[in-house]
C-alpha positions as CSV (number, residue, x, y, z in Angstrom):
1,X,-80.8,-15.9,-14.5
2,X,-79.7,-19.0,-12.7
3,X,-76.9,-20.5,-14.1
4,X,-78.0,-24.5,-15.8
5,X,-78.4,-27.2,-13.4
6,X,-75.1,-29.3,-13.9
7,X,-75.3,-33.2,-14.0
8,X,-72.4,-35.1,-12.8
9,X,-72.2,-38.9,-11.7
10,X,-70.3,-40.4,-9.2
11,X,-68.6,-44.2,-8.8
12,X,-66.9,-46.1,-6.0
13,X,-65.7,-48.6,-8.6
14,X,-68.1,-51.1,-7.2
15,X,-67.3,-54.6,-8.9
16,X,-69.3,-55.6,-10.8
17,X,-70.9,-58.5,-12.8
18,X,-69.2,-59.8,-15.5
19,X,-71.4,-62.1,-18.1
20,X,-71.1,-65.1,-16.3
21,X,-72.6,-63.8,-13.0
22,X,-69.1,-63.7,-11.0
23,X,-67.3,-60.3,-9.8
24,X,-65.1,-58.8,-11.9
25,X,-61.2,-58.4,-10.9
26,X,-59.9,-55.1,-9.4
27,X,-58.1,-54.3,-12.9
28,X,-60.7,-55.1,-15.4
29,X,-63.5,-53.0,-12.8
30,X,-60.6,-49.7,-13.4
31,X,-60.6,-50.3,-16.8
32,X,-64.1,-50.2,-17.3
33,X,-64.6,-47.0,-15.0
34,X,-62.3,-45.3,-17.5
35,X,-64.8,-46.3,-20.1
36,X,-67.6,-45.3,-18.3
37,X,-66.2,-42.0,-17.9
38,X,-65.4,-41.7,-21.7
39,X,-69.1,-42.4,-22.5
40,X,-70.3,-39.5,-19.7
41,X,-67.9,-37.3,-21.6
42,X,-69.3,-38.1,-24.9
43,X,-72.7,-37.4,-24.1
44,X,-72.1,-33.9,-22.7
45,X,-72.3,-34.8,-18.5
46,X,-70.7,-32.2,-16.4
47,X,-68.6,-33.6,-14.0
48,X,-67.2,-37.5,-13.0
49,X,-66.3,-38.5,-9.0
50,X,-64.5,-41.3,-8.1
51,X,-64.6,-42.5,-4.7
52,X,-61.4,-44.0,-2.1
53,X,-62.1,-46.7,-0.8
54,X,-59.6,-49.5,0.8
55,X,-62.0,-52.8,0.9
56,X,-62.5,-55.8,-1.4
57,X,-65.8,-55.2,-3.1
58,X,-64.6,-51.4,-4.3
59,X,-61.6,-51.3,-6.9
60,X,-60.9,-47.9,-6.5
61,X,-58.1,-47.1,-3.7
62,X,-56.1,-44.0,-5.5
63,X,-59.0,-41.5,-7.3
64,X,-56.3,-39.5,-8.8
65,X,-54.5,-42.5,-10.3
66,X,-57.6,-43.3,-12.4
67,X,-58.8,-39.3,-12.6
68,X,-55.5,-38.8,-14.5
69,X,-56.3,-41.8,-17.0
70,X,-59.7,-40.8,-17.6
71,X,-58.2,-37.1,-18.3
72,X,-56.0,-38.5,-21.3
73,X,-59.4,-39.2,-23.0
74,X,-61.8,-36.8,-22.9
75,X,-61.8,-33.4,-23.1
76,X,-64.7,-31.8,-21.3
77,X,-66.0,-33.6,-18.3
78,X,-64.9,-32.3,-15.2
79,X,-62.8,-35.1,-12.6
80,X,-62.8,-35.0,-9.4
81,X,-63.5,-37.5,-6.2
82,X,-66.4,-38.8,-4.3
83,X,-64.5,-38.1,-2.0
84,X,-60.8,-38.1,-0.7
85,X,-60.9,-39.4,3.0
86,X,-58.6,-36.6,4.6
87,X,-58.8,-37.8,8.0
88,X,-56.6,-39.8,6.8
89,X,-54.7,-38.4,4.1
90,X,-52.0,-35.9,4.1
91,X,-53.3,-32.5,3.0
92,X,-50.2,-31.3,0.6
93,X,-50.2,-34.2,-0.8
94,X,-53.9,-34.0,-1.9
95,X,-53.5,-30.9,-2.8
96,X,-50.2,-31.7,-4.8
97,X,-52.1,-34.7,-6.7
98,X,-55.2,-33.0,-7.8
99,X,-52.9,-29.5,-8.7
100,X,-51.5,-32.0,-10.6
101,X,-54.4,-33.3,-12.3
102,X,-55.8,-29.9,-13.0
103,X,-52.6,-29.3,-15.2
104,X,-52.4,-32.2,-17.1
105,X,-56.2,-31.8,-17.4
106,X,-56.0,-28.3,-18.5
107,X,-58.0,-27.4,-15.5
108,X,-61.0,-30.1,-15.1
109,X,-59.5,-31.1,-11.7
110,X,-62.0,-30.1,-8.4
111,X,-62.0,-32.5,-5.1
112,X,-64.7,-32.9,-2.4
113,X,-63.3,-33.6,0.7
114,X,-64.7,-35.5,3.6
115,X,-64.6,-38.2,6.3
116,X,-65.8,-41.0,4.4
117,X,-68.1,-43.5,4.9
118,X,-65.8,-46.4,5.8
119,X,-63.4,-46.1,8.3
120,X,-60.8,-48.8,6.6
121,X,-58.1,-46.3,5.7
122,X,-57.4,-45.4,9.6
123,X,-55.7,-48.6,10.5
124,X,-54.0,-49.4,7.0
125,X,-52.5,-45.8,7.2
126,X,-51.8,-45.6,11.0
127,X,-54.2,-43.6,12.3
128,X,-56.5,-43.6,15.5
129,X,-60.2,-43.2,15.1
130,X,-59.6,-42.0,18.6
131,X,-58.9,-39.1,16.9
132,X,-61.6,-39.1,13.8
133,X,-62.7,-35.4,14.6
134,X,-59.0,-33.8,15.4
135,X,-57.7,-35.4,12.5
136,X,-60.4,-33.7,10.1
137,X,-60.7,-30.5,11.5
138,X,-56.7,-30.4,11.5
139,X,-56.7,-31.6,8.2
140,X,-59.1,-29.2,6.5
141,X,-57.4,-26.3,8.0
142,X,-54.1,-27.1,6.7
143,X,-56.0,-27.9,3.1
144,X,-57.0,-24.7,3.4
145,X,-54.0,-23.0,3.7
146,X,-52.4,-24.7,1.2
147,X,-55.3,-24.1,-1.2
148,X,-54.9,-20.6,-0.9
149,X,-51.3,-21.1,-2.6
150,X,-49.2,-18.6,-0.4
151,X,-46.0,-19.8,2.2
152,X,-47.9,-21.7,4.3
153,X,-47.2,-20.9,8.2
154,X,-49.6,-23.4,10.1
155,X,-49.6,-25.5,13.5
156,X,-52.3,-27.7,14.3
157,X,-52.3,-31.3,16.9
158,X,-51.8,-33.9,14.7
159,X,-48.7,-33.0,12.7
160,X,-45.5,-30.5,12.9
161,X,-45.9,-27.3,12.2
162,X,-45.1,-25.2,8.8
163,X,-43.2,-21.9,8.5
164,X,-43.4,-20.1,5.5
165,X,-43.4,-23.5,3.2
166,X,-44.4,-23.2,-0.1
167,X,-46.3,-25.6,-2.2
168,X,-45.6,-27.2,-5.4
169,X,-47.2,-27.3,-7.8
170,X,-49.7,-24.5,-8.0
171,X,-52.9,-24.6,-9.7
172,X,-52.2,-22.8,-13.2
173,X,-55.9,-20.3,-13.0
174,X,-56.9,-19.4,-9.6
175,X,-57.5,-21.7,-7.0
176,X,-58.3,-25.5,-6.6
177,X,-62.2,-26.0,-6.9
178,X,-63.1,-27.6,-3.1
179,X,-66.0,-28.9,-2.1
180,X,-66.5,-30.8,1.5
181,X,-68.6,-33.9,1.6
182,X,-71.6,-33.9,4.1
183,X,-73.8,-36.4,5.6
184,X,-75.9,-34.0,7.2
185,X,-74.8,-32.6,10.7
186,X,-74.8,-28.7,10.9
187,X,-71.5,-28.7,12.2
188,X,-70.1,-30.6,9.1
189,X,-72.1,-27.2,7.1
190,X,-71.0,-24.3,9.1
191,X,-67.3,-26.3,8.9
192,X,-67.4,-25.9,4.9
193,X,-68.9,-22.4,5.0
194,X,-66.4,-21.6,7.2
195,X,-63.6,-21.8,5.0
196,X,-65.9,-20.5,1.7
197,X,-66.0,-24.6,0.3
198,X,-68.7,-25.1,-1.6
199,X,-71.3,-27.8,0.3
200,X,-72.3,-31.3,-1.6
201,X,-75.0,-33.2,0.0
202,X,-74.4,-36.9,0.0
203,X,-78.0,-37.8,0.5
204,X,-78.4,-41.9,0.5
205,X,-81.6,-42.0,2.3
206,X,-85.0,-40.6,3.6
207,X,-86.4,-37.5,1.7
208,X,-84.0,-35.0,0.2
209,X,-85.9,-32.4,1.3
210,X,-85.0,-32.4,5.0
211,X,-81.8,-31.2,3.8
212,X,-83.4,-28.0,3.2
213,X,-82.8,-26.2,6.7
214,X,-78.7,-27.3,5.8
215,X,-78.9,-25.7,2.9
216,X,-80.3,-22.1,4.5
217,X,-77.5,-22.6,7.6
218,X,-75.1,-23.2,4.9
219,X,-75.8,-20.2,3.0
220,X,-76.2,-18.0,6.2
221,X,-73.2,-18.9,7.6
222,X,-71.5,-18.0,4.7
223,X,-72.3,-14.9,4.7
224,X,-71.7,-15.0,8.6
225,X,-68.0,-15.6,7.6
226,X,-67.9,-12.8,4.8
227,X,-67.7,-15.2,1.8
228,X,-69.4,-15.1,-1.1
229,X,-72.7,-17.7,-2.5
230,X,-70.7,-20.7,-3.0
231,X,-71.8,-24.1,-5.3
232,X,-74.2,-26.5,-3.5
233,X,-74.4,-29.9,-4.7
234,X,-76.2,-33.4,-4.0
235,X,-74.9,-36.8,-4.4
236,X,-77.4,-39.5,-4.2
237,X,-77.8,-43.0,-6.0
238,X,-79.6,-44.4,-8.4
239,X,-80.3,-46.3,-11.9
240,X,-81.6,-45.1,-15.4
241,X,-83.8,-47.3,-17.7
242,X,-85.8,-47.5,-20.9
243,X,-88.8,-48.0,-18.0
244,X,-89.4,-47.5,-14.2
245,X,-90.1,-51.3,-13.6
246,X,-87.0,-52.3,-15.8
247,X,-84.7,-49.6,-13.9
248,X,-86.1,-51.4,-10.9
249,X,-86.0,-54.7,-11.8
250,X,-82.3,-54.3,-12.7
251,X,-81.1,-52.6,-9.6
252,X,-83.0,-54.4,-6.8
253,X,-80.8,-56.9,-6.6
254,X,-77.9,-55.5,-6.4
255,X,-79.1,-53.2,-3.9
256,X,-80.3,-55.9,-1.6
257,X,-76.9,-57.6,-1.7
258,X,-75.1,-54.6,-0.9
259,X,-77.0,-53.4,1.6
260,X,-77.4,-56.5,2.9
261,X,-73.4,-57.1,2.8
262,X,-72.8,-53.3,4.5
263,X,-75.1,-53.7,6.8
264,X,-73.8,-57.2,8.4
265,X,-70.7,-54.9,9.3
266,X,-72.9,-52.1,10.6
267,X,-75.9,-54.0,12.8
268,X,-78.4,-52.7,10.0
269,X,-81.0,-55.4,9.1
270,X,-81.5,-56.1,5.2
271,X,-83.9,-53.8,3.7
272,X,-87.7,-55.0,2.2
273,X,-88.5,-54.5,-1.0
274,X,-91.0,-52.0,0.3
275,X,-88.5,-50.2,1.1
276,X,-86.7,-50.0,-2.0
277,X,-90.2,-49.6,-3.3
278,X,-90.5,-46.1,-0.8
279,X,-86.7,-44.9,-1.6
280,X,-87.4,-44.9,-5.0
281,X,-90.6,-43.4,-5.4
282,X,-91.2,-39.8,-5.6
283,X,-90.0,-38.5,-2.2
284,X,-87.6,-40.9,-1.6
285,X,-83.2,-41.0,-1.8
286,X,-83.3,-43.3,-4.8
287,X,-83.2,-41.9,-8.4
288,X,-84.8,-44.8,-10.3
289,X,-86.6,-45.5,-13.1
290,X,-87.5,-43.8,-16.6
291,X,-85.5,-41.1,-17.9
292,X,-88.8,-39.0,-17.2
293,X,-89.0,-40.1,-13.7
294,X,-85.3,-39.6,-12.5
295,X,-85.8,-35.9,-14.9
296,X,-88.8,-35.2,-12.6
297,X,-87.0,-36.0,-9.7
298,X,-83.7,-34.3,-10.0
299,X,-85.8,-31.1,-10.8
300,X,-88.0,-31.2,-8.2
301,X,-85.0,-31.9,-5.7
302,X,-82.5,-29.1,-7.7
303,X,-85.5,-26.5,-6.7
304,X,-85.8,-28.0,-2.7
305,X,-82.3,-27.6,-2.1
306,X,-81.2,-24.4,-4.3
307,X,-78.5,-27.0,-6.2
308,X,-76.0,-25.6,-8.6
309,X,-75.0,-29.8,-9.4
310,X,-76.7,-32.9,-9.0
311,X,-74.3,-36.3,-9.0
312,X,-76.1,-39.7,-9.6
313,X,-73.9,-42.1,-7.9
314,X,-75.0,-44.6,-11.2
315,X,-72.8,-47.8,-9.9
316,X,-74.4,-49.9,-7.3
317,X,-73.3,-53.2,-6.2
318,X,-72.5,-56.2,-9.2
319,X,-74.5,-54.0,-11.6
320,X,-72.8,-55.3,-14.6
321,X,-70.8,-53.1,-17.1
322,X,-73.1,-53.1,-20.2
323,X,-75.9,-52.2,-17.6
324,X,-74.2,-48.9,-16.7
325,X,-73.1,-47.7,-20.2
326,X,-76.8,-47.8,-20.9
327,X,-77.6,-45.5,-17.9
328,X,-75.1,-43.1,-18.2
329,X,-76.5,-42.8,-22.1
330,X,-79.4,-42.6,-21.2
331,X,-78.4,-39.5,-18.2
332,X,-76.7,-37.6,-20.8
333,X,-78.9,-37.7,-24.0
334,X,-82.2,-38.2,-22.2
335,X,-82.1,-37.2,-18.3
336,X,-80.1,-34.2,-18.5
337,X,-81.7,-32.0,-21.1
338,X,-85.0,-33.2,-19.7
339,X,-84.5,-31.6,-15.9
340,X,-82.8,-28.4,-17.7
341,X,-86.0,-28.5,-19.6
342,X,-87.9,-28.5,-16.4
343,X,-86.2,-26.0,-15.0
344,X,-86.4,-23.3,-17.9
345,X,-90.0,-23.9,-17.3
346,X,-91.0,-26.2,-19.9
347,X,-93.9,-28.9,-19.5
């Protein structure tokens, strides 16, 4: 028997609200998150992601930083990010940071790597985005030799070379749980299976189940490259209720403005409540509405797509704080056992 569904949720630290209708500052967004987090934990969620970002309306710019914090207060919930941007990173030092969070976790620590969204971090760290593919596929070489915790000999284009350079400090039971981030471009899939990383789907629009035909390259290619079924996961947003017009209600808004904001940068035109309406229906990216309805959903989307995990990305926009402690309760004691419910068979 298939192993249960796990529920995770995912946050860029989007500011947010606070009660007299202006943003919140960087700080008091972090100290919220850590909250958050502590609430998932308490109501049995499997796994938390925090996103990098380097822009004004995110406050999270160093995942690991807060990852650590949230460890120091709960004691089951897996931490990891959503995701690390290693274009423009340095692979040992991910690697380092998040070998050091599994340790002072006692082994909760996993990262999903990926290109991001955003391209902010190549200028502010000196990079080209000349160079946005080299720089990746460089990158997630090295990570993978570093991950496999042996003297690392490696040359690549973007950086010197290593010989025989060992890497502290090592992940105390096995090795670092590694996902890669994916859009949805085959290449980006056969790249993860190629190095046996397990695949999450960050799916932010249309229907999830055109991802299937990822999903069957993914899993052929591994086998093409002689590793074993990894973990496939799906990150996609969305809002949690007491009912489908409130969840609505509550996150239109906020989705407006931040698609609106993105997508001056971007040459996208503001979306129509239609479609908000369409994304958040049935077939649609959007998981919104009733605990019963987002249930139904992540079921019928965990069967599509052969998913081991499903991440809500539950912060969106200003949402305010009070507003997302109320979802994630409602995910964990509500959404949660419902889709495993679903799953097992049950009506």
């Amino acid at each position: 028997m298939a192993p249960p569904l796990e529920i995770g949720l995912d946050t860029f630290g989007d500011r947010t609200a606070g009660p007299d209708g202006q943003l919140l500052s960087h700080a008091q967004v972090l100290r919220n998150l850590v909250e958050q987090a502590v609430l998932a934990d308490q109501v049995g969620l499997a796994f938390i992601g925090v996103g990098e970002h380097h822009r004004a309306d995110f406050a999270v710019s160093a995942p690991e930083v807060v990852l650590a914090a949230i460890a120091s207060r709960t004691a089951r919930i897996r931490l990891g990010s959503a995701v690390t941007v290693l274009s423009s990173d340095d692979p040992i030092r991910v690697f380092q940071r998040f070998a050091t969070l599994d340790a002072v976790s006692s082994g909760r620590a996993e990262v999903i790597l990926g290109r991001g969204s955003f391209t902010e971090s190549f200028p502010l760290f000196g990079y080209d985005l000349k160079q946005y593919e080299a720089l990746f596929d460089d990158k997630l070489a090295l990570f993978a030799a570093v991950r496999a915790q042996t003297p690392v000999t490696w040359s690549g284009t973007t950086r010197t070379p290593l010989t025989g350079q060992a890497i502290f400090p090592p992940v105390e039971h096995g090795l670092l749980s590694t996902w890669v981030g994916v859009g949805g471009s085959p290449e980006s899939v056969v790249r993860a299976a190629h190095y046996g990383f397990a695949l999450m789907l960050a799916i932010i629009g249309g229907e999830p189940a055109r991802f299937a035909p990822y999903v069957d390259l993914y899993q052929r290619a591994l086998g093409q490259f002689g590793h074993p079924v990894q973990p496939i996961g799906c990150h996609s947003p969305g809002h949690v209720a007491d009912t489908d017009a409130q969840a609505r209600e509550e996150l239109w808004p906020h989705f407006l403005e931040q698609r609106t904001r993105i997508g001056r940068e971007r040459g996208w035109p503001p979306p129509t409540r239609a479609q908000f309406d369409r994304e958040a229906g049935p077939s649609g990216a959007l998981f919104v509405g009733s605990p019963e309805t987002v249930a139904q959903k992540i079921a019928a989307t965990a069967r599509q797509l052969s998913l081991t995990r499903f991440d809500l990305k539950y912060s969106n926009g200003a949402l305010p704080h009070a507003t997302l402690l109320r979802s994630i309760e409602l995910i964990g004691t509500q959404v949660a056992p419902r889709v495993h419910a679903l799953l097992d068979g049950a009506s």
